[in-house]
N, C-alpha and C positions, 0 to 999 in steps of 0.2 A: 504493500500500500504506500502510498505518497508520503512523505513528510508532512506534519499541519503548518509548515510556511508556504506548499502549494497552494494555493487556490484555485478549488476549481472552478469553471465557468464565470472567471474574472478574468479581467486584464488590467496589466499596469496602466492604467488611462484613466483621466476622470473628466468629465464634460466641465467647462468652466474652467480650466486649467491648460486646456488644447494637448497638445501629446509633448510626450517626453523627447528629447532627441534619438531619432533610432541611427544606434551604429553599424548595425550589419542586421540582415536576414540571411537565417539558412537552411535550404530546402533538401525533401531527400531525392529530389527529381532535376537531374540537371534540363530539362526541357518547361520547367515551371516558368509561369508569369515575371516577367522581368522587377514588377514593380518600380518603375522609375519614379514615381511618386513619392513611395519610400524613403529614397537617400541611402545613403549609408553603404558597406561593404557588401556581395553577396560572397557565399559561402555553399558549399554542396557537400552532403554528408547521405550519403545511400544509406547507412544501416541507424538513419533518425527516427523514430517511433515515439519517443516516451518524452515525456516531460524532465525529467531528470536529467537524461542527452542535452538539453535544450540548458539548463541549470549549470552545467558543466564545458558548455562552449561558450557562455558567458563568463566564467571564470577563467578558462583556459585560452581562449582564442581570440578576447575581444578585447584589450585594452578599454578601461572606462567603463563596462561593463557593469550596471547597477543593477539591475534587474530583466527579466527577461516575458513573454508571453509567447505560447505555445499554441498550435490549433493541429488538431487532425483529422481527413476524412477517411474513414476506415476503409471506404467503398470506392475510393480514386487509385490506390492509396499515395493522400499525400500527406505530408508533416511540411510544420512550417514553423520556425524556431524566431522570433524577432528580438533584435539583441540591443537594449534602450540605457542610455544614462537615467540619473537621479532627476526628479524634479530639481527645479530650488526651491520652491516652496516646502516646507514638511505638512501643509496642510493639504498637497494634491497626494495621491496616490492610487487605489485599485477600482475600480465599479465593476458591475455585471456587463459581461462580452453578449451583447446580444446577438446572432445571426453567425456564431464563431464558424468556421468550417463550410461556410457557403450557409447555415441553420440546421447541414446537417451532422457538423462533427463536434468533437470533444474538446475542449480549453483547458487549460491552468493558466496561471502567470505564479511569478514568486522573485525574491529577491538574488543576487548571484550566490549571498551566503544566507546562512538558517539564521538568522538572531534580528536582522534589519528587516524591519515591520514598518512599513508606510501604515495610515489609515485608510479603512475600508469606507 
């Protein structure tokens, strides 16, 4: 089972605070969505599934790395790891991902390490 610093079916985003800086995205499908919108690095990791993977490329791979949000659709299948700095603010931090996976897949978000807890 997950750690209780995952959250699931949240993301590090919260309305009213606009998003965090994203440093990188990375997917398990090198043919996936460019997202140029996004910003940031891309990355490709074939064997990404779990939220933990995701947890650990933000520690490991990404300079800056604050915290991370995860989405997957089991039925494409794809993973999609989003690799974000800190707010500035301590009062932005998590809300509910609505429509995560297209509305059909699974979320977490959480922090790069277990102890940094934004508010929900």
């Amino acid at each position: 089972s997950a750690p209780p610093c995952f959250l699931q079916g949240f993301d590090y985003y919260q309305p009213g605070c606009g998003y965090s800086t994203m440093l990188a995205i990375y997917d398990n499908r090198s043919d996936a969505d460019s997202c140029a919108e996004c910003g940031g690095m891309r990355g490709f990791d074939a064997s990404l599934a779990e939220p933990g993977q995701c947890q650990l490329i933000c520690q490991d791979k990404v300079p800056g790395c604050a915290f991370w949000s995860f989405e997957v659709q089991p039925e494409v299948p794809e993973a999609r790891c989003y690799l974000k700095s800190a707010y500035d603010s301590a009062t932005c931090g998590y809300s509910v991902w609505d429509g995560c996976g297209g509305g059909y897949g699974t979320c977490w978000s959480g922090p790069a390490r277990c102890g940094l807890s934004p508010p929900l």
